[in-house]
C-alpha positions as a Markdown table, in Angstrom:
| # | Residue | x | y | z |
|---|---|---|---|---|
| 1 | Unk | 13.2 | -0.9 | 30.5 |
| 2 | Unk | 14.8 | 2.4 | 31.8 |
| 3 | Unk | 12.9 | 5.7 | 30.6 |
| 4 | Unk | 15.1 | 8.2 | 29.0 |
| 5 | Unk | 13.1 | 11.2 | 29.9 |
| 6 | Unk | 11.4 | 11.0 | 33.6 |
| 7 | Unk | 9.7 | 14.7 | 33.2 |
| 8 | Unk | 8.2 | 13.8 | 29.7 |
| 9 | Unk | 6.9 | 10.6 | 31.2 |
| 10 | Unk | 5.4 | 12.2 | 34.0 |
| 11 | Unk | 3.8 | 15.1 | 31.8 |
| 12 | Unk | 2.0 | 12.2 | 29.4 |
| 13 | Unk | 1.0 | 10.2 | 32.8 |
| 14 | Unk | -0.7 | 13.4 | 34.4 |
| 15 | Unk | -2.2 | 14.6 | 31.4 |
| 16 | Unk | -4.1 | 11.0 | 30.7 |
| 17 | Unk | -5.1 | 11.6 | 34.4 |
| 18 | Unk | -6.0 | 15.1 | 33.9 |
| 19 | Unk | -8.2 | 14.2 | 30.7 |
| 20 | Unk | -10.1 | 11.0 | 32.6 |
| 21 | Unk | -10.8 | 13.3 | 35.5 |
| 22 | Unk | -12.2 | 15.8 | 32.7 |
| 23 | Unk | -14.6 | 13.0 | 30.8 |
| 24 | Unk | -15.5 | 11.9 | 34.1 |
| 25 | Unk | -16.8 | 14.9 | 34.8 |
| 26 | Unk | -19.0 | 15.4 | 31.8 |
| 27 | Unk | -20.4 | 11.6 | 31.7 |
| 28 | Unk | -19.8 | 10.2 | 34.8 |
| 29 | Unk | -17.3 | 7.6 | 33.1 |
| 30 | Unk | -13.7 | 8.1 | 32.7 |
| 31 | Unk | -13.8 | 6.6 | 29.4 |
| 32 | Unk | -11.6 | 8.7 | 26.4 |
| 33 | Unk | -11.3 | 8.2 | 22.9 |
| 34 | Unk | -8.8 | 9.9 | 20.5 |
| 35 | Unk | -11.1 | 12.6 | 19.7 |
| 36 | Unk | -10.8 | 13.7 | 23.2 |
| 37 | Unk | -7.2 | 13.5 | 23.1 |
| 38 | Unk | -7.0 | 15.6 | 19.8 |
| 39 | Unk | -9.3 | 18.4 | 21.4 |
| 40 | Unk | -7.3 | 18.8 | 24.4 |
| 41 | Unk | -4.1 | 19.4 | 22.2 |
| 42 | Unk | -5.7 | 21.4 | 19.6 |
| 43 | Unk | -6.1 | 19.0 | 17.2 |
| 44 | Unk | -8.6 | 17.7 | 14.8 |
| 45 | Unk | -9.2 | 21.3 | 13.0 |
| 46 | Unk | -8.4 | 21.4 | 9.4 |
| 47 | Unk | -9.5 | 19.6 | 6.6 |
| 48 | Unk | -7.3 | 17.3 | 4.2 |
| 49 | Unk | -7.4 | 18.9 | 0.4 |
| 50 | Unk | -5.5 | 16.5 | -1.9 |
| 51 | Unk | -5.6 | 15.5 | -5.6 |
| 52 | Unk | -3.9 | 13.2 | -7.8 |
| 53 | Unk | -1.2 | 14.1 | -9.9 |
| 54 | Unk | -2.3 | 13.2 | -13.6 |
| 55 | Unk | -0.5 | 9.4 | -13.5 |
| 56 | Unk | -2.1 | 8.9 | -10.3 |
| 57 | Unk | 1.5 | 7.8 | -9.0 |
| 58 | Unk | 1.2 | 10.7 | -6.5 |
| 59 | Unk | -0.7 | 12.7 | -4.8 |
| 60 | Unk | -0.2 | 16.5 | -4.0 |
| 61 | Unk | -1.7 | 18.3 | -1.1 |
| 62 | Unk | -1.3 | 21.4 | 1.2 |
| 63 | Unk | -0.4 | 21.2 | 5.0 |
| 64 | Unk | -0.4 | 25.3 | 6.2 |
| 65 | Unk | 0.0 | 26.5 | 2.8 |
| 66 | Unk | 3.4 | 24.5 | 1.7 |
| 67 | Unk | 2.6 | 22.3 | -1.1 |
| 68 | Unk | 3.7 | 18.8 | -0.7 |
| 69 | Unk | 3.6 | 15.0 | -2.6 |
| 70 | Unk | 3.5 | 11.7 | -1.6 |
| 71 | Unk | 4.2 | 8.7 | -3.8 |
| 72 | Unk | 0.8 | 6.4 | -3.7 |
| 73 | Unk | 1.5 | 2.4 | -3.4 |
| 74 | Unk | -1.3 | 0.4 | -5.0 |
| 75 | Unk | -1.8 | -3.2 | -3.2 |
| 76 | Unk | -1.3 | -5.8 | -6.1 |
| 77 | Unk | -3.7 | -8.0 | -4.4 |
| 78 | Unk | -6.7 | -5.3 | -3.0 |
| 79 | Unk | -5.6 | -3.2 | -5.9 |
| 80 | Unk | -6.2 | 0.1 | -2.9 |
| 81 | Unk | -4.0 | 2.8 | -3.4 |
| 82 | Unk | -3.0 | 4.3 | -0.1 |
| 83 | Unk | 0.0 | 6.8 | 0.8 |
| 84 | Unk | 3.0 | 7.0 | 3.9 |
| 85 | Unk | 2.5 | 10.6 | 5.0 |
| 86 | Unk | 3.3 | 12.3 | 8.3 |
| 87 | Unk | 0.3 | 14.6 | 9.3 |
| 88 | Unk | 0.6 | 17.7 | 12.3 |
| 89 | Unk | -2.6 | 16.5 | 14.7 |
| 90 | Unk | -4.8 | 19.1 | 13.7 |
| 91 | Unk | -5.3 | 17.5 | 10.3 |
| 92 | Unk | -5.9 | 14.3 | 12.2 |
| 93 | Unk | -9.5 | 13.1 | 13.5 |
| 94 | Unk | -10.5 | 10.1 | 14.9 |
| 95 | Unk | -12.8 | 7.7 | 13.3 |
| 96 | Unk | -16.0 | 7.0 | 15.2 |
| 97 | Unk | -17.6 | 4.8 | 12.3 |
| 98 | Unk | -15.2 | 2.4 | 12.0 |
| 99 | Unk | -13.1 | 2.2 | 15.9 |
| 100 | Unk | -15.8 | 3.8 | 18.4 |
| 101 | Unk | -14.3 | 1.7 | 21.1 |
| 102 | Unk | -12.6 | 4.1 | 23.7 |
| 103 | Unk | -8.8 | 3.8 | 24.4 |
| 104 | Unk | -7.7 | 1.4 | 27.2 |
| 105 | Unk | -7.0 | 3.1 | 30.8 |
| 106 | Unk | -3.8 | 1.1 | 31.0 |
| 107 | Unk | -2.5 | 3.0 | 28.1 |
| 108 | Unk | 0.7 | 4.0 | 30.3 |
| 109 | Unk | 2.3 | 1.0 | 29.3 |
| 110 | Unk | 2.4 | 1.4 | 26.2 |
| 111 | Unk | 3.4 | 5.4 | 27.2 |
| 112 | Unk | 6.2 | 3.9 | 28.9 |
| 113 | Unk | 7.1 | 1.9 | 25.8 |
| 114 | Unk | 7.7 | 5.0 | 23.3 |
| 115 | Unk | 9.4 | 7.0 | 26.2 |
| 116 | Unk | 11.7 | 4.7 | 26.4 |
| 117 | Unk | 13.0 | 5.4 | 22.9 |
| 118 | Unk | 11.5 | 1.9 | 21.5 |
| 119 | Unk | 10.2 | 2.4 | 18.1 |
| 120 | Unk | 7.1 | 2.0 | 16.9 |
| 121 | Unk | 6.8 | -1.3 | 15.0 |
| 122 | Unk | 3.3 | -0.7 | 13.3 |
| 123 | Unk | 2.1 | 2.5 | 12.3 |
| 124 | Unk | -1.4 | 3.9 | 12.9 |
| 125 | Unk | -4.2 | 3.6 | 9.7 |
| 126 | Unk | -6.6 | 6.2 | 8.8 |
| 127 | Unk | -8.6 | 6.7 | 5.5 |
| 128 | Unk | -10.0 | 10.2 | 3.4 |
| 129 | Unk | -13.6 | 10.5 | 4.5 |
| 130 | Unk | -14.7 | 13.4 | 1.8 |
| 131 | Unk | -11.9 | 15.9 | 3.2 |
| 132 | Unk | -10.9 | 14.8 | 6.5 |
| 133 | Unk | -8.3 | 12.1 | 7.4 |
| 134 | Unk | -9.6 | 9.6 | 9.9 |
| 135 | Unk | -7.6 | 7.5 | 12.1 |
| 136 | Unk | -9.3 | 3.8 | 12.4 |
| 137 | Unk | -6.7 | 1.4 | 13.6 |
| 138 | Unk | -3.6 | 2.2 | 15.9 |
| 139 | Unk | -5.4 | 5.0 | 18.3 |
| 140 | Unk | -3.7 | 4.0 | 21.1 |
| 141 | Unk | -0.3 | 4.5 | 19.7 |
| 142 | Unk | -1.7 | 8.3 | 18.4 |
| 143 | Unk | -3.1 | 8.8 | 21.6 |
| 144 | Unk | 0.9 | 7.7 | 23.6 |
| 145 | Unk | 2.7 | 9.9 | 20.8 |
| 146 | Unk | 0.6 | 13.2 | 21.2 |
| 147 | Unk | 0.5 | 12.7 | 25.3 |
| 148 | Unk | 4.5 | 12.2 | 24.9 |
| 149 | Unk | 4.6 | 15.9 | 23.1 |
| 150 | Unk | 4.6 | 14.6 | 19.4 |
| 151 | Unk | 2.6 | 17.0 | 17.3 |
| 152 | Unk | 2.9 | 15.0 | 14.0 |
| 153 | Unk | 2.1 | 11.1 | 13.3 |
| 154 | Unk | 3.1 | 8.6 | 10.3 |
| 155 | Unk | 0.5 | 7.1 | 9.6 |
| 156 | Unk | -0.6 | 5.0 | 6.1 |
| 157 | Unk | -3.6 | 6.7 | 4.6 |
| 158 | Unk | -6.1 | 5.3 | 2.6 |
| 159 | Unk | -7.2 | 7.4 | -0.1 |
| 160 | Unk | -10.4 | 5.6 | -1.9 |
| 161 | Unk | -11.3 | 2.4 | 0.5 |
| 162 | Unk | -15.0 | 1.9 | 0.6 |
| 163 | Unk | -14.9 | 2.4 | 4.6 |
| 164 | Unk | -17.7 | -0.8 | 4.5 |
| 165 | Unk | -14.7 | -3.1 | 3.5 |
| 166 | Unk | -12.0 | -1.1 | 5.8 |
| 167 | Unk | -14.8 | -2.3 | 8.7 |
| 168 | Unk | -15.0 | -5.8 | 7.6 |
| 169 | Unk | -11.5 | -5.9 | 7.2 |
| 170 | Unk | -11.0 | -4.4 | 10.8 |
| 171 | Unk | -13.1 | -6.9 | 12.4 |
| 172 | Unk | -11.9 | -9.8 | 10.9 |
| 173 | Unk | -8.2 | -8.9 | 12.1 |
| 174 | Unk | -9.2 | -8.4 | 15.2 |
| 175 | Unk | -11.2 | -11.8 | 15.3 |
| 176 | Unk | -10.6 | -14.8 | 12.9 |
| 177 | Unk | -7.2 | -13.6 | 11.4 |
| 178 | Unk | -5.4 | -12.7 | 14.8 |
| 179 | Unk | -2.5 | -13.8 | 15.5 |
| 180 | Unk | -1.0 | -16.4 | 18.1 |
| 181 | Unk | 0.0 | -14.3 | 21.1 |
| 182 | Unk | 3.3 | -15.6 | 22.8 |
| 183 | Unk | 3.4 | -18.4 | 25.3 |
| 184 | Unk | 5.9 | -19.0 | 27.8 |
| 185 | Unk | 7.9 | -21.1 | 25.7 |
| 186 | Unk | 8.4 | -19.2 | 22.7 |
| 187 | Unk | 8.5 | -16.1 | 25.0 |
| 188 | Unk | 12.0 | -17.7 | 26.8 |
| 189 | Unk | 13.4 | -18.8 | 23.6 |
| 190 | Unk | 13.2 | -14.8 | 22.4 |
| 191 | Unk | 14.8 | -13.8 | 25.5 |
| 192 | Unk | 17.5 | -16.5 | 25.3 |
| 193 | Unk | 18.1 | -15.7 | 21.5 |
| 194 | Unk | 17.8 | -11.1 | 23.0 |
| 195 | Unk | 20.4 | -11.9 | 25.6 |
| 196 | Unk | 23.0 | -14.1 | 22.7 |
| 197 | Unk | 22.7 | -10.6 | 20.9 |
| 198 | Unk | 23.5 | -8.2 | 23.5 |
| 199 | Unk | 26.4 | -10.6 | 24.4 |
| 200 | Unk | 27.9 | -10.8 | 21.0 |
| 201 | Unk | 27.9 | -6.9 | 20.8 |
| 202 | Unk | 29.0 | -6.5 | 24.6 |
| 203 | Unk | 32.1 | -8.5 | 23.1 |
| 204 | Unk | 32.7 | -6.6 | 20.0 |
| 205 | Unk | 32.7 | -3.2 | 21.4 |
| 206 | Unk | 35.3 | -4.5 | 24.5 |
| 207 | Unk | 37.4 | -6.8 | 21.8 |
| 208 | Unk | 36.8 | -9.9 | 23.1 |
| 209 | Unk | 37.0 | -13.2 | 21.2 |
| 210 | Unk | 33.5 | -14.8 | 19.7 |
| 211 | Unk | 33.5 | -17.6 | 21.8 |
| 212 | Unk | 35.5 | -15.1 | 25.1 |
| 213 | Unk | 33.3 | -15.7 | 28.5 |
| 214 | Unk | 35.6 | -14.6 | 30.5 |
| 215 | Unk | 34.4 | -11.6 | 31.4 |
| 216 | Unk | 30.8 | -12.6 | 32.4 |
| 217 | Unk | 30.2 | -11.1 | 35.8 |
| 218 | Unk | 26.7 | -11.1 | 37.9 |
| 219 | Unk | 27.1 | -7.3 | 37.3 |
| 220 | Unk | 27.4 | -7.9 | 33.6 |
| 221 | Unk | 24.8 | -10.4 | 33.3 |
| 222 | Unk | 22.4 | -8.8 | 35.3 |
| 223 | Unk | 23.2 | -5.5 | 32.7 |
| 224 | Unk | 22.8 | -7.8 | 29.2 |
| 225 | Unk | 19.4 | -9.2 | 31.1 |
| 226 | Unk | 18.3 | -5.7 | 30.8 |
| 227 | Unk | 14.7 | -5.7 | 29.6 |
| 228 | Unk | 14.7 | -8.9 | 28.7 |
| 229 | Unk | 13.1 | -10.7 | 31.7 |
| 230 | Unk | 10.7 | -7.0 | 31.9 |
């Protein structure tokens, strides 16, 4: 997994360090949380002011005095109504009621991931707690993006949620409704099915045939394995 930007990786890596060194000093742990995050960047300072618009099909807010709407999307099944906004960090806090646990010290993996230009399959959740947006699930990847330079996050918002059923919910997913994490086998046959793919487009972009192996050197082989065996 090559990292497109060395400097911007090193930056994020020095400032977790920086900010462990920092808590460290204050508690005696070098345990962090997002909220520690936010205050070193100069996050976690305004408030969220929103309303519905008189359907309730959107909502309209201000972010630095430009008026903006988003479309709300009510679950057919929860019946919540929640919005997809992107939010500069100072409108962002963390959410100590519902995720106090602090943010994994081997977060520069997952630093590593985003610098490398992978996307981000999940985006964080937060919900409106009276005027303030709070981030509850997905602090890690908030906490990568903001130590990579990013000073706005996507993020699905809950607007009305009783927070007591976001925290049941939470639990639950991280408990009884997990999923099955990848064994060996089924890890192989992704890599197998990874490698097929980047083969079939190493082929179209050089015009060879479908079924052409011709071509397959160590060099090339060891170049479609890329990332795959990582």
């Amino acid at each position: 997994m090559a990292v497109r930007n060395e400097a911007q990786l090193k930056c994020a890596e020095e400032a977790l360090e920086s900010i462990k060194l920092e808590e460290q000093s204050k508690s005696g742990h070098r345990v962090i949380t997002l909220a520690d995050v936010l205050q070193r960047y100069g996050g976690a300072q305004c408030d969220f002011a929103w309303e519905y618009s008189e359907d309730k099909r959107f909502i309209h807010y201000e972010i630095d005095g430009e008026s903006r709407c988003s479309e709300v999307f009510e679950d057919a099944l929860s019946g919540e109504r929640s919005v997809f906004l992107v939010l500069p960090i100072e409108y962002i806090h963390h959410d100590e009621l519902i995720n106090p646990r602090p943010v994994n010290l081997n977060l520069i993996n997952l630093i590593r991931e985003f610098a490398s230009g992978n996307p981000q399959l999940q985006q964080c959740l937060a919900r409106v707690d009276s005027s303030r947006v709070r981030v509850f699930d997905g602090q890690h990847k908030t906490v990568a993006r903001i130590l990579l330079g990013e000073r706005e996050i996507l993020m699905r918002l809950f607007l009305e949620t009783d927070p007591a059923k976001l925290m049941e919910t939470n639990v639950r997913a991280g408990k009884q409704l997990r999923q099955i994490e990848f064994d060996a086998q089924m890890e192989r046959k992704l890599n197998k099915s990874l490698f097929q793919v980047r083969l079939q487009r190493y082929r179209e972009e050089h015009g060879y045939a479908p079924d052409d192996q011709s071509f397959l050197t160590d060099e090339i082989i060891d170049e479609l394995l890329g990332g795959v065996l990582d």
